[in-house]
MDTraj code that builds the backbone (N, CA, C; nanometers):
import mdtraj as md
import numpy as np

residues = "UNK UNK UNK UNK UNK UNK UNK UNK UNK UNK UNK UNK UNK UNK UNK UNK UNK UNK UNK UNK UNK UNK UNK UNK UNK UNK UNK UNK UNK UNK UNK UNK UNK UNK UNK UNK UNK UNK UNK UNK UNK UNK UNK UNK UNK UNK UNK UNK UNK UNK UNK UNK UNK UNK UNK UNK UNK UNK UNK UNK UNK UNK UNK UNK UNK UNK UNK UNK UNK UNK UNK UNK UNK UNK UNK UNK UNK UNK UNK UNK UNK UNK UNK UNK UNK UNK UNK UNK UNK UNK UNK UNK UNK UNK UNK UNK UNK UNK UNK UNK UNK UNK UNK UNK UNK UNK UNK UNK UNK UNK UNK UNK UNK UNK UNK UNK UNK UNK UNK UNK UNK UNK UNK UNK UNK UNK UNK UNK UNK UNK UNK UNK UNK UNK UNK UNK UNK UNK UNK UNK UNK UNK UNK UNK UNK UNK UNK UNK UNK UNK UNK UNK UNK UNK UNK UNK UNK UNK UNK UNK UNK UNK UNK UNK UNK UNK UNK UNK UNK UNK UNK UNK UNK UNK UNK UNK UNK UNK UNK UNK UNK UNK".split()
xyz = np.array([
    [0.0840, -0.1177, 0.0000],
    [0.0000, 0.0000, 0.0000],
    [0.0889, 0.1246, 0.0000],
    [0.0292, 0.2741, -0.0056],
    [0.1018, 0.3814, -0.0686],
    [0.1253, 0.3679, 0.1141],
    [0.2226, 0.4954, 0.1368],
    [0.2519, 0.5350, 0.2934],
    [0.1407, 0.5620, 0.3241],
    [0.0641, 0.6494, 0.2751],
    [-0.0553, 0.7266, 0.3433],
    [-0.1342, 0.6284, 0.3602],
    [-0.1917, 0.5101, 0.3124],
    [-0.2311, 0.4463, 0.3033],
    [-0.2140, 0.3062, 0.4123],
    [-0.1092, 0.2979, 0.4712],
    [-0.0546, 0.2043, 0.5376],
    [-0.0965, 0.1933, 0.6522],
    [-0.0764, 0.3244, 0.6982],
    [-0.1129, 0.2984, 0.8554],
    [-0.2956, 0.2615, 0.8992],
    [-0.3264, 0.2709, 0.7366],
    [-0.4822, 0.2343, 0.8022],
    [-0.5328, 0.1013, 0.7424],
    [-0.4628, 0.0911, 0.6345],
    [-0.4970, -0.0553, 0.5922],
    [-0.4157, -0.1689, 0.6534],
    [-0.2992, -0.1355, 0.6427],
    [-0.1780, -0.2312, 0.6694],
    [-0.0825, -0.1965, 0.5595],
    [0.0513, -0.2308, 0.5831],
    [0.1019, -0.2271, 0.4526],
    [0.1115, -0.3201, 0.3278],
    [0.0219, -0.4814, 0.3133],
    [0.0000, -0.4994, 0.2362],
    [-0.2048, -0.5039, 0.1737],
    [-0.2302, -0.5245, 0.0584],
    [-0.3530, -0.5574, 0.0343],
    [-0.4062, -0.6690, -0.0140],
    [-0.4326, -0.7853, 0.0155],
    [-0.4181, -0.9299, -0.0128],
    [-0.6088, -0.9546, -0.0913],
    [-0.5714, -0.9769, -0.1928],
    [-0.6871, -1.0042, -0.2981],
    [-0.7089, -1.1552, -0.3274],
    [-0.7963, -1.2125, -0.2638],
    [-0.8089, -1.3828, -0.2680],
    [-0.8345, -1.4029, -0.4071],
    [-0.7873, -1.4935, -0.4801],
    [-0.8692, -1.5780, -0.5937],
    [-0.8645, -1.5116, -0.6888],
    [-0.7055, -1.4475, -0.7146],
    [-0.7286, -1.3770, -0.8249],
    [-0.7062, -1.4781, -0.9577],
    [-0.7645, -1.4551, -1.0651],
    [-0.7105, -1.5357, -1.1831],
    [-0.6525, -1.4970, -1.3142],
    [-0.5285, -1.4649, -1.3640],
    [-0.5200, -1.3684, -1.4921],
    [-0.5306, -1.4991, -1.6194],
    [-0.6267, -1.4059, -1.7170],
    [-0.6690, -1.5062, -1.8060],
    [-0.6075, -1.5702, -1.8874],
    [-0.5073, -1.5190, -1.9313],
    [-0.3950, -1.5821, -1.9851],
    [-0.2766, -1.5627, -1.8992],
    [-0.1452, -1.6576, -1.8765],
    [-0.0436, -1.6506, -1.8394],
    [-0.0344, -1.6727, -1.7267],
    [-0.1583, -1.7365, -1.6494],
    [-0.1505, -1.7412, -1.5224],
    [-0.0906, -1.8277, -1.4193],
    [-0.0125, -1.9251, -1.5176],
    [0.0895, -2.0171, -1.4543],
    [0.2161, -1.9789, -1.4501],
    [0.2683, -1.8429, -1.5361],
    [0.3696, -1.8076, -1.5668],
    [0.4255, -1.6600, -1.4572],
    [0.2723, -1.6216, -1.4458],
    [0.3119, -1.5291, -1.3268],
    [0.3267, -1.5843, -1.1874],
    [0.2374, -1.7234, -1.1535],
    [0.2440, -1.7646, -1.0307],
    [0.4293, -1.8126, -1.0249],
    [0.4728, -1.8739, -1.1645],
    [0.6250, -1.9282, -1.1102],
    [0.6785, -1.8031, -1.0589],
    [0.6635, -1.6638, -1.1460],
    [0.7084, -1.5746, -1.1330],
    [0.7217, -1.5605, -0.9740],
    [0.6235, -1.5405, -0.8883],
    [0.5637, -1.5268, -0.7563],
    [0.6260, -1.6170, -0.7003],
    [0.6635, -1.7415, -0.7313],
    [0.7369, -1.8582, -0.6769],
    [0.8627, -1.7888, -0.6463],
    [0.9290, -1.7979, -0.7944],
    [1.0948, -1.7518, -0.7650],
    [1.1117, -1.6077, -0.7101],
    [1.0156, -1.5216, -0.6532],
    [1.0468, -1.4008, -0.5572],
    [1.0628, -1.4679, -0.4686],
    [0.9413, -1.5370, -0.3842],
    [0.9505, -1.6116, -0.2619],
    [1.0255, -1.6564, -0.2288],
    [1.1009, -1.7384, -0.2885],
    [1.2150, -1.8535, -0.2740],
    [1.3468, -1.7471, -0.2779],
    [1.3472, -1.5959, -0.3876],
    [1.4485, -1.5055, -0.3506],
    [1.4411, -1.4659, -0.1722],
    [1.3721, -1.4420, -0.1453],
    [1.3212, -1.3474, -0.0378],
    [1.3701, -1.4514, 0.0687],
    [1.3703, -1.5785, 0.0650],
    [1.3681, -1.6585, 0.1480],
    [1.5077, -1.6851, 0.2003],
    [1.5950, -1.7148, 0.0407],
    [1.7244, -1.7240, 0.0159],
    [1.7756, -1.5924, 0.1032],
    [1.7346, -1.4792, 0.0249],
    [1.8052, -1.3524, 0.1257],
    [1.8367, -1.3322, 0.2594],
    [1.7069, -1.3698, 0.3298],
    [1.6844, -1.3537, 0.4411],
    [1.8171, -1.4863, 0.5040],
    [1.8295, -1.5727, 0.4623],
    [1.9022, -1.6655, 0.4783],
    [2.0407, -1.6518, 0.4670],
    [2.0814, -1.5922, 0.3835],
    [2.2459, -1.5730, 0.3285],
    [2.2598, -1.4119, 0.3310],
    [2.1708, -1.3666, 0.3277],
    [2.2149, -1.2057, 0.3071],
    [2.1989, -1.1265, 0.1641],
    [2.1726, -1.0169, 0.1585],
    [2.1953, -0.9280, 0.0423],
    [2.2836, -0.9616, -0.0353],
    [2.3953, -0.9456, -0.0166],
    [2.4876, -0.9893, -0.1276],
    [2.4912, -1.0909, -0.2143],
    [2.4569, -1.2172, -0.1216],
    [2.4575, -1.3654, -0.1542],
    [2.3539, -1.4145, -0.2263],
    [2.2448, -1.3332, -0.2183],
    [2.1371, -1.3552, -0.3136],
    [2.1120, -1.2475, -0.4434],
    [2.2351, -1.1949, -0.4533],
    [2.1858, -1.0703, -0.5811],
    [2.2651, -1.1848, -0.6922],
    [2.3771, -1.2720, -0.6549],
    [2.4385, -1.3694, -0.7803],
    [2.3369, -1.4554, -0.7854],
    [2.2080, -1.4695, -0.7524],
    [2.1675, -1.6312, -0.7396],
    [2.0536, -1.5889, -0.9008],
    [1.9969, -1.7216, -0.9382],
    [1.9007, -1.7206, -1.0679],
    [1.7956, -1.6653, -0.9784],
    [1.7573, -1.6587, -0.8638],
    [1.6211, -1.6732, -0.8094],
    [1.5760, -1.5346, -0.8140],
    [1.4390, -1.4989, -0.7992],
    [1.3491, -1.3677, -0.8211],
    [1.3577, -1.3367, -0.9845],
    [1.2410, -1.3019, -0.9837],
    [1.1697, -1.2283, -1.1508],
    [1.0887, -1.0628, -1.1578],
    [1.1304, -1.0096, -1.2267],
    [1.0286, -0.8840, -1.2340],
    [0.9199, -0.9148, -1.2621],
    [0.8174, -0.8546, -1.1970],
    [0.6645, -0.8291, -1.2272],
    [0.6478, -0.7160, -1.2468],
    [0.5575, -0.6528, -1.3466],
    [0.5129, -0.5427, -1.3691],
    [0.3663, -0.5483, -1.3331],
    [0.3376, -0.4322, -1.2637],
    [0.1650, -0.4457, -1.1893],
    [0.1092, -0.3149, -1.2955],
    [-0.0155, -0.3356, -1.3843],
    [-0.0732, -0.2074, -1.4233],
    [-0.2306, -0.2505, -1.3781],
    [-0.2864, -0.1118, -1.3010],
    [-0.4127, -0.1355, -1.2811],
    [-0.4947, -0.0210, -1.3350],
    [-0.5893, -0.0630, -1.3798],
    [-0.6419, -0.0023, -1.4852],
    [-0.8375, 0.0152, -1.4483],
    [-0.8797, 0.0773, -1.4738],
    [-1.0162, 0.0992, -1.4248],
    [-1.0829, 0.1454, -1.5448],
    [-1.2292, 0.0388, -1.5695],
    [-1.3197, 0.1164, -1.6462],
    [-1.4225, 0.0672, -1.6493],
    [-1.4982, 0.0358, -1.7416],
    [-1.6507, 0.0704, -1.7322],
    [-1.7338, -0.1054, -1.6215],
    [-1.6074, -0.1750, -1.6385],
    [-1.6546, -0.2977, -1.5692],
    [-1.5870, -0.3144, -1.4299],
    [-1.5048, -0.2125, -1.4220],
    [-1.4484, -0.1853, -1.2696],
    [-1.2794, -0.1962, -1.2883],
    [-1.2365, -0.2505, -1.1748],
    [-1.0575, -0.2496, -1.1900],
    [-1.0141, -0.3819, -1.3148],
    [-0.9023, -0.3798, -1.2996],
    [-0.8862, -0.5030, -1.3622],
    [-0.6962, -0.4613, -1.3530],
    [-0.6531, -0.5799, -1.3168],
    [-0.4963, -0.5682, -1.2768],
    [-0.4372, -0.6406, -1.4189],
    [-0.3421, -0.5947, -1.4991],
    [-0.2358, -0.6166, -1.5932],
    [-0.0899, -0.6435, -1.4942],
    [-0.0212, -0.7882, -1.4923],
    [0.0664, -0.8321, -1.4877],
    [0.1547, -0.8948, -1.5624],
    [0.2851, -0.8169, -1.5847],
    [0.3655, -0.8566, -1.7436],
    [0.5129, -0.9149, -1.6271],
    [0.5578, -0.9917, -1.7210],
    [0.6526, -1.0767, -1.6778],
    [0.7542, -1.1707, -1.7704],
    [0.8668, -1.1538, -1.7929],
    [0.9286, -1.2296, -1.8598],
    [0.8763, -1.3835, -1.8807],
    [0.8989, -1.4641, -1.9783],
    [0.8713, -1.6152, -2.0024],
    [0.9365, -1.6392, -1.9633],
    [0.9891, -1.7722, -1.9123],
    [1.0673, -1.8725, -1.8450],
    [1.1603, -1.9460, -1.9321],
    [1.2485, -1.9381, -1.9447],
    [1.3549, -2.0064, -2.0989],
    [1.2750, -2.1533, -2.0607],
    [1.2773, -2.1939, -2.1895],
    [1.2533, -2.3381, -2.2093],
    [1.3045, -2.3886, -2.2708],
    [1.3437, -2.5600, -2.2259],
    [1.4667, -2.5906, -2.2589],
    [1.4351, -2.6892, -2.4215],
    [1.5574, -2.6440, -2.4960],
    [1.5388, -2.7056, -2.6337],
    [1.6246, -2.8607, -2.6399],
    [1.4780, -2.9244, -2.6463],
    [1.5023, -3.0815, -2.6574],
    [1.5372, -3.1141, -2.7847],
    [1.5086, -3.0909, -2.9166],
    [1.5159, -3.0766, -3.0876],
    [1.6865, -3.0372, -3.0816],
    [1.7517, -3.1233, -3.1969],
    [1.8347, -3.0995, -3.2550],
    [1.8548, -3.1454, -3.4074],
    [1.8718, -3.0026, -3.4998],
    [1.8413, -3.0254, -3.6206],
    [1.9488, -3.0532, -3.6613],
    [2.1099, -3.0989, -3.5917],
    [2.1485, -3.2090, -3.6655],
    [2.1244, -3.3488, -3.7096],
    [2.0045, -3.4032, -3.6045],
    [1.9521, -3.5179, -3.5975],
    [1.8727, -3.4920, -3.7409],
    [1.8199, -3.4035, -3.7483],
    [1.6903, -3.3963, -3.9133],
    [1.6165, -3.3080, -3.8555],
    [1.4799, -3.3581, -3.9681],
    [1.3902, -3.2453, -3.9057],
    [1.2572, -3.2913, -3.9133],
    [1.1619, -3.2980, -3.8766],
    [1.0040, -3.2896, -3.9001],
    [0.9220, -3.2311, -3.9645],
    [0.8918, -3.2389, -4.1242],
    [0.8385, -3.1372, -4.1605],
    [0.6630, -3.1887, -4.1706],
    [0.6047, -3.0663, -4.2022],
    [0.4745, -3.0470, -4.1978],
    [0.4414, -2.9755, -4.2712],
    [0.3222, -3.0161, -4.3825],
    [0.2543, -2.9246, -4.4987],
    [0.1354, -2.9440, -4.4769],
    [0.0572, -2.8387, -4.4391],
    [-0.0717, -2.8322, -4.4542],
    [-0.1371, -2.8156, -4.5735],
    [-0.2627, -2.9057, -4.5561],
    [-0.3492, -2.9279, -4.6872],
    [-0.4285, -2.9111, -4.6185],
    [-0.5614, -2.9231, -4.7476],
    [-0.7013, -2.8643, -4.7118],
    [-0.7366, -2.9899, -4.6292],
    [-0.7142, -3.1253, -4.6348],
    [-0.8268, -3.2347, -4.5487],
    [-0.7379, -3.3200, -4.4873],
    [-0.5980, -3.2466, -4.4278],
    [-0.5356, -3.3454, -4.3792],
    [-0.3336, -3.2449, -4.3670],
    [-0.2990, -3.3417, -4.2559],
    [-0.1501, -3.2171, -4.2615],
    [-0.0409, -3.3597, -4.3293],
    [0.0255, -3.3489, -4.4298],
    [0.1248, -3.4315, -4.4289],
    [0.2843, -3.4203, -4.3617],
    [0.3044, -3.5248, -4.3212],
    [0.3797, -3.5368, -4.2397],
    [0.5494, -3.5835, -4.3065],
    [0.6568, -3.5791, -4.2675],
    [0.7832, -3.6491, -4.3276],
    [0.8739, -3.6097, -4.2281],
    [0.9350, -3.7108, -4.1769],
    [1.1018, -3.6974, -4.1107],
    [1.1791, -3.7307, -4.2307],
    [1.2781, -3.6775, -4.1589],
    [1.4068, -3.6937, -4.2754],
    [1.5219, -3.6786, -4.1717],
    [1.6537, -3.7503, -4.2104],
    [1.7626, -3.7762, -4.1053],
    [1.8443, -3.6381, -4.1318],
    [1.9375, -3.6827, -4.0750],
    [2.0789, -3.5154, -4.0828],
    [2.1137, -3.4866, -4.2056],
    [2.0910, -3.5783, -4.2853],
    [2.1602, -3.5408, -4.4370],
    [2.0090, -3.5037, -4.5335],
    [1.9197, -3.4869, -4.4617],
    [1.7971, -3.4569, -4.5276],
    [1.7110, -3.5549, -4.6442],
    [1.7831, -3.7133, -4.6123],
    [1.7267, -3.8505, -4.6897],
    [1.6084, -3.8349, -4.5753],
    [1.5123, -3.8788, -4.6733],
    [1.3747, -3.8975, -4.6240],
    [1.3783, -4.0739, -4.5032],
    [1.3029, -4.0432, -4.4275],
    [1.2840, -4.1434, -4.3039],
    [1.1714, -4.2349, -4.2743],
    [1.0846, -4.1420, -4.2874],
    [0.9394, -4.1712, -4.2453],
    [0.7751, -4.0950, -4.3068],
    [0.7171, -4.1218, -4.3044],
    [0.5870, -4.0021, -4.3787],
    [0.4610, -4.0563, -4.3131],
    [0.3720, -3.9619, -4.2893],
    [0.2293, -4.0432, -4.2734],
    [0.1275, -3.8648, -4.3055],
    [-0.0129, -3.9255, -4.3010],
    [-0.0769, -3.8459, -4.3270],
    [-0.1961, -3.8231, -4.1788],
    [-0.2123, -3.7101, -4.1051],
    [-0.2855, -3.6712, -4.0185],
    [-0.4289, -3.6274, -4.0527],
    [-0.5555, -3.6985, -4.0529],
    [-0.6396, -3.6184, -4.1106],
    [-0.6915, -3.5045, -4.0157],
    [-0.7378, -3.4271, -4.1322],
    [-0.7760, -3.2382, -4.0631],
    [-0.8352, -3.1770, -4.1351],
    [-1.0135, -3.2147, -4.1228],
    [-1.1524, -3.1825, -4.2333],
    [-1.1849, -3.1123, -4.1477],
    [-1.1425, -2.9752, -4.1630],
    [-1.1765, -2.8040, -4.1134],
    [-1.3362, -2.7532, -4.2027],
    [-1.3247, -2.8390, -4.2925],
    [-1.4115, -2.7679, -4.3715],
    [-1.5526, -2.7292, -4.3061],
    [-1.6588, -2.6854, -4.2818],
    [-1.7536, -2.6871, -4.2311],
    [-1.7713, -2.6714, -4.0819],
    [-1.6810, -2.6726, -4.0169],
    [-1.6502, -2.6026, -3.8488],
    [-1.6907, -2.5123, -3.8456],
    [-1.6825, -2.4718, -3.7164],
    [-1.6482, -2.3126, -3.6887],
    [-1.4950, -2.3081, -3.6663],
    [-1.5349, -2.1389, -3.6529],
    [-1.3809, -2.0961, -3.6206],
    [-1.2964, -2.1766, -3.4715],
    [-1.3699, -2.2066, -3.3958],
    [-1.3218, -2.2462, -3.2583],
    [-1.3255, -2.4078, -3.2924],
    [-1.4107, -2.4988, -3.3217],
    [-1.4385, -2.6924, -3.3922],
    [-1.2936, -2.6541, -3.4548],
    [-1.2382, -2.5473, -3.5596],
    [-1.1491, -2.5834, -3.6435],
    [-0.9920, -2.6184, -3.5812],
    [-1.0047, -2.5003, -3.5134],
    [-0.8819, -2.4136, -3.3960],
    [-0.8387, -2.5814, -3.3141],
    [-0.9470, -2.6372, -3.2613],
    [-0.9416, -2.7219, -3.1721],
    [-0.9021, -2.8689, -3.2399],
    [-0.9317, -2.9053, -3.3775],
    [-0.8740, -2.9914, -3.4204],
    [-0.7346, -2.9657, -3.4890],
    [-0.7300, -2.8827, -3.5248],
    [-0.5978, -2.8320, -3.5507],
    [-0.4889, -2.8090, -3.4459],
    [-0.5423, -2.7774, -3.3430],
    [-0.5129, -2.7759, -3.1555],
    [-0.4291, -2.9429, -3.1829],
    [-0.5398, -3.0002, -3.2116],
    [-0.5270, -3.1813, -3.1934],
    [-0.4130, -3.2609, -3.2090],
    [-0.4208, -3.2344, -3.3896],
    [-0.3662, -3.2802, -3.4912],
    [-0.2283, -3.2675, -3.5201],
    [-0.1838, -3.0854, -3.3948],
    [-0.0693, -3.0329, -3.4098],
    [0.0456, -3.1012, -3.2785],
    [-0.0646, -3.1398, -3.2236],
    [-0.0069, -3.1927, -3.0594],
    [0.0745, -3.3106, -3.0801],
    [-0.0104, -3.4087, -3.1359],
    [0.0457, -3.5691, -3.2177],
    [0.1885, -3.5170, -3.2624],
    [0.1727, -3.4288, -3.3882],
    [0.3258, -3.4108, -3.4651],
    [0.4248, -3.3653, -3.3809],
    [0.4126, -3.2508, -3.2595],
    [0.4958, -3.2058, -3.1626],
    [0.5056, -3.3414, -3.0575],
    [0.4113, -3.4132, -3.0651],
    [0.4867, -3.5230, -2.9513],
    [0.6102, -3.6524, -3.0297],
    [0.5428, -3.6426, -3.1471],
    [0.6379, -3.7130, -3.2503],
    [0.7459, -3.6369, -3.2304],
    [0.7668, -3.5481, -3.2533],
    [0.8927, -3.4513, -3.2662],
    [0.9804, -3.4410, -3.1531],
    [0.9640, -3.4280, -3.0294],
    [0.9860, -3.4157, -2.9110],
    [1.0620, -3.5675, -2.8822],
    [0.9674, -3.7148, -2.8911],
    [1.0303, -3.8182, -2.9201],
    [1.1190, -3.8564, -2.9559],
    [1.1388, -3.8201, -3.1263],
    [1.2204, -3.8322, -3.2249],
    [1.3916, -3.7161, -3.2027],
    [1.3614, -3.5884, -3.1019],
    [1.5014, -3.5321, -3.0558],
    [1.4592, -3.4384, -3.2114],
    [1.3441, -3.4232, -3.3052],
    [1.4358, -3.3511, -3.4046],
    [1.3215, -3.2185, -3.4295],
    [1.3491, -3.0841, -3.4338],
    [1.2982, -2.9817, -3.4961],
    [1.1622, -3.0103, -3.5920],
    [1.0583, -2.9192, -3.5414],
    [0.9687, -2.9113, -3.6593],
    [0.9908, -2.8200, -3.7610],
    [0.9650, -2.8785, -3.8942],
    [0.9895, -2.7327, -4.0230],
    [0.8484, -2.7218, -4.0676],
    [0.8145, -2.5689, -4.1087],
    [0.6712, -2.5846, -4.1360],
    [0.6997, -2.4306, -4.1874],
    [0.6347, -2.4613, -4.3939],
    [0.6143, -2.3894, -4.4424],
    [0.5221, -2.2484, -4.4305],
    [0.6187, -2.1205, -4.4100],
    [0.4974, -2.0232, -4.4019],
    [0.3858, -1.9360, -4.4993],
    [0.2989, -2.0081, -4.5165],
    [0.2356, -1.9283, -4.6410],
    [0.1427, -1.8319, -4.5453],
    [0.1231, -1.7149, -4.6541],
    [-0.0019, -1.5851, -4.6355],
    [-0.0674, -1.6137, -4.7255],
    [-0.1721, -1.6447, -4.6849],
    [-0.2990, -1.6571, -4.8151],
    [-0.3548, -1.5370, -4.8006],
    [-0.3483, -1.4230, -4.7578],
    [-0.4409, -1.2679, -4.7533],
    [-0.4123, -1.1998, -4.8451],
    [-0.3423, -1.1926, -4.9256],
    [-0.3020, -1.1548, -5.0914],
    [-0.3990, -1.2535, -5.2235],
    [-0.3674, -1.3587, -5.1958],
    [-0.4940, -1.5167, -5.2526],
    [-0.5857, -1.5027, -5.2053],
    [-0.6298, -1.4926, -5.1083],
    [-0.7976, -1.4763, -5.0637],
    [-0.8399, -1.3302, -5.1168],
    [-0.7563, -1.1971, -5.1423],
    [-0.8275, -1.1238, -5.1964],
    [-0.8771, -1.0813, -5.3644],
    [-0.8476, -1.2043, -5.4508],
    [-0.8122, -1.1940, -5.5560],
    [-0.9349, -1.3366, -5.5535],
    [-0.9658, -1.3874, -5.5303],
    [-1.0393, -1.5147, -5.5396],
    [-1.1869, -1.4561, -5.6241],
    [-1.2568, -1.3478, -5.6542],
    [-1.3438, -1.3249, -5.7571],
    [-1.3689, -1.4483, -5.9129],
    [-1.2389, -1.4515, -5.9353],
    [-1.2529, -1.4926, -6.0559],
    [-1.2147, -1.6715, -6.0537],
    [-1.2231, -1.7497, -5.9107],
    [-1.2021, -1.8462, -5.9268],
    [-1.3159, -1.9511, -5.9115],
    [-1.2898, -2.0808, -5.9227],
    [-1.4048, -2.1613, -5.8700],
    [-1.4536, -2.1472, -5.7740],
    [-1.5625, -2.2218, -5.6858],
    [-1.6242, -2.2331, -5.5702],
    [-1.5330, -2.3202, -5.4695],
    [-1.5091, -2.4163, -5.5486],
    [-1.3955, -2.5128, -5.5063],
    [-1.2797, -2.4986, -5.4195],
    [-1.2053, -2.3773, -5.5341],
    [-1.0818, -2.3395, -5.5005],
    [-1.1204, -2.2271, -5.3896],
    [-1.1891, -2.1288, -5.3875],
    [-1.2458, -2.0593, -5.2664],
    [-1.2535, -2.0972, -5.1640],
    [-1.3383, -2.2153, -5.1879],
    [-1.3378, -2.2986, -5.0111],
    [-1.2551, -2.3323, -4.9441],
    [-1.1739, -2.4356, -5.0736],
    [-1.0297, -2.4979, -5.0499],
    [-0.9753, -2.3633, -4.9383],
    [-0.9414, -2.2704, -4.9905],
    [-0.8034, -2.1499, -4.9326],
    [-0.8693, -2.1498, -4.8397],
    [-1.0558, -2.1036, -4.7859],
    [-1.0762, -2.0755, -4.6794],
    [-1.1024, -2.1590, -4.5843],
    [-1.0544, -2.2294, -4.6142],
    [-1.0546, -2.3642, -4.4700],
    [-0.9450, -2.3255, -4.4174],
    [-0.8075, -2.2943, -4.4997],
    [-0.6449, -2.2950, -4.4196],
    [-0.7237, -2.1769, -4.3607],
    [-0.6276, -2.2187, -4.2102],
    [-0.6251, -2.1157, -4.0979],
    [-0.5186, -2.0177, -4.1241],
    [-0.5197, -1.8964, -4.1477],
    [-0.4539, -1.8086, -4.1810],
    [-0.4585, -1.6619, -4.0156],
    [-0.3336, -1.6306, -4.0557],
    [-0.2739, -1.5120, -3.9513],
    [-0.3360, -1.3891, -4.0084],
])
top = md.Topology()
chain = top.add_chain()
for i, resn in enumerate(residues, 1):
    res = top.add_residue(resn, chain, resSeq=i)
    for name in ("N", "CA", "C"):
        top.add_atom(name, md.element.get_by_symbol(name[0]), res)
traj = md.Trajectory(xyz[None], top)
């Protein structure tokens, strides 16, 4: 709490059950490794805990409007550790309209393995689509993760192609608008 503020509230303000909607496992580690700083300090001293990995910045923004407060907490990500090594090869992935094809290939880029994932987006919604694609993408990253090797995955923009589509079939229209595009 501010000074002025202290002597009548206390000096902290403890808010039960808060939940931030995204990231909210990433701020609690955050909250972890202060604690565990604070703990360390108190233990070894100032000095001894300014070399250590432990404690993270939090940034607090609180913000007020028409639905009341609402607290913004920003915080670095947590390095995560890279299991993939693309000397081993790589995993690639091409998306198609009714299905993602799949191919490993070793260090020298000779083909290994192939299979086909099916992924009939067509007729979903935006969220049915998101969620099998959610699915479909999980399988290939656990393959990948397994296998020690990098995913490769072509980046196309279809928002240049989708605005030019006037003069094409019905077919080919649909086709593009099934890919999930950025």
């Amino acid at each position: 709490m501010p000074d002025g503020l202290a002597g009548r509230h206390g000096k902290y303000l403890v808010v039960p059950n808060v939940r931030f909607a995204s990231g909210h496992d990433v701020v609690l580690a955050a909250l972890g490794s202060n604690t565990e700083y604070a703990v360390y300090r108190r233990e070894h001293g100032e000095k001894e805990a300014r070399v250590t990995a432990l404690g993270q910045a939090i940034s607090y923004r609180f913000k007020r409007d028409s639905k009341g407060w609402r607290v913004f907490a920003t915080t670095e990500l947590p390095e995560v550790e890279v299991t993939t090594d693309r000397r081993r090869g790589a995993v690639g992935v091409d998306l198609n309209a009714d299905h993602l094809a799949v191919v490993e290939t070793d260090a020298s880029g000779n083909y290994v393995k192939a299979w086909r994932v099916p992924l009939v987006t067509y007729g979903k919604s935006h969220h049915q689509a998101e969620a099998l694609i959610g699915d479909a993408v999980a399988g290939v990253v656990e393959y990948a993760r397994e296998v020690g090797k990098p995913i490769v995955i072509e980046n196309l923009d279809f928002r240049q192609k989708k605005a030019v589509l006037e003069g094409e079939s019905r077919r080919y229209r649909r086709m593009l608008s099934s890919f999930s595009y950025g």
